[in-house]
C-alpha positions, 0 to 999 in steps of 0.5 A: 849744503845743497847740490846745486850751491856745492856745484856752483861753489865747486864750478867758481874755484874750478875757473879762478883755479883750473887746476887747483880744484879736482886733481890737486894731488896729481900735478904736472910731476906724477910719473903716470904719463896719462895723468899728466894728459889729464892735468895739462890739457883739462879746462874748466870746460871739461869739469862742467861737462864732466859736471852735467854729465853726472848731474844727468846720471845722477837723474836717470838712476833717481828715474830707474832706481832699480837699475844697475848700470847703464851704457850711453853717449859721452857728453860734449867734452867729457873725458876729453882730457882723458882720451889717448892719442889716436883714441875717442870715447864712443860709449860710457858705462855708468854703474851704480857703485853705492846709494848716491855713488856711480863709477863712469868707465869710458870706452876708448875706440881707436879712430878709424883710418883715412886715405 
């Protein structure tokens, strides 16, 4: 199956079934308080971006096949989920893990202060 058929396949039972898709195995009962952030508060919307930005990852590495790693901006939405209380992702670290496998690492900043 072609990348784009498996995405699209993949974008389909994620909106009929939000949460029965990517974090299966989690669910709302796991003792990690993060992961139950992540599966109480990730839509549909946050797997596409997390979608475009690997697609868009995936075509910078295929762009620079020597590279190792990169550091750049989050995607609207990526890692929204994900993100601390008091927190956001300024930057994400992308490093290529394998031929066709990347890790993406966020950095959370705490927000800055307000009067």
């Amino acid at each position: 199956m072609s990348h784009k058929r498996a995405k699209a396949r993949r974008r389909a039972e994620r909106h009929a079934n939000p949460h029965g898709v990517e974090f299966r195995h989690l669910g709302p009962d796991n003792p990690d308080p993060q992961w139950r952030q992540i599966w109480s508060e990730t839509t549909p919307a946050d797997m596409d971006a997390e979608d475009d930005a690997s697609d868009a990852d995936r075509a910078w590495f295929e762009a620079h096949p020597h590279a190792a790693q990169r550091v750049r901006d989050p995607f609207p939405g990526e890692f929204r989920a994900a993100t601390p209380p008091g927190h956001y992702c300024a930057d994400v670290v992308v490093v290529r893990v394998g031929p066709a496998l990347r890790a993406r690492l966020p950095g959370f900043l705490p927000l800055p202060a307000t009067h």
